[in-house]
N, C-alpha and C positions, 0 to 999 in steps of 0.2 A: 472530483473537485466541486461538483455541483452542490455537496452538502454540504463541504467548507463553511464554517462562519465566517472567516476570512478575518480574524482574529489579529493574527501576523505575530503568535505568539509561540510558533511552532518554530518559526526559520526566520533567516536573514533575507535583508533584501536583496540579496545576491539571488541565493535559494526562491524566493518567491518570484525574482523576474523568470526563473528555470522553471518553474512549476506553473507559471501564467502561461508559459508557452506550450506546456500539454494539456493539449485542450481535443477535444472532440475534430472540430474542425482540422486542426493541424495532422493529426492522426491521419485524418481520410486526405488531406494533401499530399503526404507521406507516400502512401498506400497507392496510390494514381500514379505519380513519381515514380515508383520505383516497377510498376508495371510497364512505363513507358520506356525504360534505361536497360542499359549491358547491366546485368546480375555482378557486375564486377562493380557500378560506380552508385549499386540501394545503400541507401540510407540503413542504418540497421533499424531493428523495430522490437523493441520488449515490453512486457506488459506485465504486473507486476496485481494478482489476484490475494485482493483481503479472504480471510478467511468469513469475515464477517458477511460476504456476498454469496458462498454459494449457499446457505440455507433457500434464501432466497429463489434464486434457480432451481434449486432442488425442488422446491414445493411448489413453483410456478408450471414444471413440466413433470411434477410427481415420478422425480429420479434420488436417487439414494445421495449425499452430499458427496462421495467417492464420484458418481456417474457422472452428475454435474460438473463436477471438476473437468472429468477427463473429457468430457463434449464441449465444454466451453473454451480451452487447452486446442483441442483440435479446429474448432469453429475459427478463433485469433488465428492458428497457423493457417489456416484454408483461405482466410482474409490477407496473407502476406507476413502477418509477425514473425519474426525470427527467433525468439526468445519469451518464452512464458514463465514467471518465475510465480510461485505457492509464498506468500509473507509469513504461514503460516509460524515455523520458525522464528522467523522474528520477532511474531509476538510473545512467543515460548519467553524466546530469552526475556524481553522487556518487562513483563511478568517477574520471572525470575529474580532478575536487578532491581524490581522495586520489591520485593521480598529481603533480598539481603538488605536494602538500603532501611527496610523497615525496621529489622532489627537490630541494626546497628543503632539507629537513633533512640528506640526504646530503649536502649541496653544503654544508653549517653543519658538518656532524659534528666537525670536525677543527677548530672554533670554539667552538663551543656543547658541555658533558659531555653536555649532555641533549636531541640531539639527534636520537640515535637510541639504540634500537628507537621505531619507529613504529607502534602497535598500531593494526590498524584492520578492523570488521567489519561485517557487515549482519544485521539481525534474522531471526532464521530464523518470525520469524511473520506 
């Protein structure tokens, strides 16, 4: 969230009072919480890794982007996470749907004025 522009063109403000509240600090609140409590009343904990991060890792500690992954996966669960999820997929698809969307509108262009330009991006945070 620290690269965020904070745009607020991503979500609702619904969605962004949610996203204001995972934050660094709150995480490590969390994480203390739930080392002091019965394993019955932890808070759950997931964490949810871009693919665009582990190059990074990977050549910060000169490990293969698979390595990375999986030490950084194990380091969040050793920390308390319960849930490590890969976006990786998601960006597959998102990808994907703006492909079909592409040619759907080209394939209109010359029907529709407003068919094309097709602007289309991903959050750099």
């Amino acid at each position: 969230l620290s690269d965020c522009l904070a745009c607020d063109s991503c979500m609702t403000v619904e969605e962004g009072a949610r996203v204001f509240q995972q934050n660094q600090k709150e995480f490590f609140r969390i994480l203390n919480l739930n080392k002091k409590c019965d394993t019955s009343k932890h808070k759950v904990l997931a964490v949810s890794l871009c693919p665009q991060s582990l190059p990074y890792f990977a050549a910060k500690f000169n490990l293969s982007v698979n390595e990375a992954a999986k030490r950084l996966c194990g380091f969040l669960k050793s920390l308390g996470v319960h849930y490590v999820f890969d976006t990786t997929i998601a960006a597959d698809f998102s990808i994907l749907e703006s492909q079909r969307e592409f040619v759907q509108r080209y394939q209109r262009r010359n029907q529709e004025e407003h068919a094309l330009p097709m602007f289309a991006s991903a959050c750099p945070g």
